[in-house]
N, C-alpha and C positions, 0 to 999 in steps of 0.2 A: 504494500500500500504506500504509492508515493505521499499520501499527506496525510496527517493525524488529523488535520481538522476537518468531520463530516462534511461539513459544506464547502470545501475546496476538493476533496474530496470527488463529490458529485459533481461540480463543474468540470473537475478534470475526464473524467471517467462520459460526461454528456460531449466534448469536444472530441474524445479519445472516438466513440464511437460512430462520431457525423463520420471524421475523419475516414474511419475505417471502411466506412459503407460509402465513400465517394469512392476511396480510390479502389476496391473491391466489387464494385456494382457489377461488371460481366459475369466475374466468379460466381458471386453469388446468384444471380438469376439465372446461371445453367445449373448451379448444384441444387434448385429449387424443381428443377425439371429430371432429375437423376430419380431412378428406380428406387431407392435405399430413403432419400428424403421422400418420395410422394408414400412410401411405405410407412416411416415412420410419422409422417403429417396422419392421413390415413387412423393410425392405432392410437394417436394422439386423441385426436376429435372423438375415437370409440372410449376413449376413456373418461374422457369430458364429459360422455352424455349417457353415463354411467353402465356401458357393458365388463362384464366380469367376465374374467377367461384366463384357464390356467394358462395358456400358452396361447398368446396372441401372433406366433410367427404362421402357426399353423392356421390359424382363422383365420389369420389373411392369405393364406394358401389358399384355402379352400372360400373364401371369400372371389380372391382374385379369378380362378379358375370355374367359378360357378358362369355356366353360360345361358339356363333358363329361370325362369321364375319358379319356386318350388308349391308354388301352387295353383298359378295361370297356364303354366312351361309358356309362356314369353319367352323371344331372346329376349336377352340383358344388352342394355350397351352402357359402355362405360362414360362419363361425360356427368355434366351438371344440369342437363337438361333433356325432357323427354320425359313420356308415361312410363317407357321403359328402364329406365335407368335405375343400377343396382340400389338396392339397399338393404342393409345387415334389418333383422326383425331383433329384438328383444324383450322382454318384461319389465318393464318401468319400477316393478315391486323387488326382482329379486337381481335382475342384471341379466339375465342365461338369457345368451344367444337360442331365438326359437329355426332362424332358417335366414338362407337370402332369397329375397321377394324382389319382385318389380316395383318402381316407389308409388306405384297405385294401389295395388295390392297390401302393401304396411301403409299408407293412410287409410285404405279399409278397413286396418288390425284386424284381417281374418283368421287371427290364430290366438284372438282374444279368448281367455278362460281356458287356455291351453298350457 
């Protein structure tokens, strides 16, 4: 820690970082586009929005590699847009992944009381 005092401190530490993300900005916006970062972006957001899973490399295996809906069988497309586009199902009460659905099908929640 270059300064004992907090609030020099944080000024340095808010300059250190513009700094860093001017001169870094290419890097950084391909390593935002890399397989490893959209994977862990990805398991990030599943954990923010409270799914539980012993082993989240595998559910995203089997996340990634899901190509129908498991209760319409839709294809899935991958993307932020569309009826069809993936989405993990889970229980709001206990966390357990119930399936991946079409994101029409989990705002149905047809797997409600399941």
């Amino acid at each position: 820690m270059p300064y004992k005092d907090p609030e020099k401190q944080k000024a340095y530490m808010k300059t250190y970082k513009k700094t860093y993300m001017e001169e870094n900005k290419e890097y950084i916006k391909e390593y935002h586009k890399t397989p490893k970062m959209i994977k862990s972006h990805r398991i990030g957001i599943w954990k923010s929005r409270g799914i539980i899973c012993e082993d989240y490399d595998e559910l995203y295996d089997y996340y990634s590699l899901s190509t129908n809906c498991e209760y319409c069988w839709v294809d899935l497309v991958e993307g932020n847009f569309g009826s069809n586009k993936r989405a993990i199902d889970h229980c709001h009460l206990t966390g357990k992944v119930r399936g991946i659905l079409c994101i029409t099908c989990n705002t149905r929640d047809v797997f409600k009381g399941k």
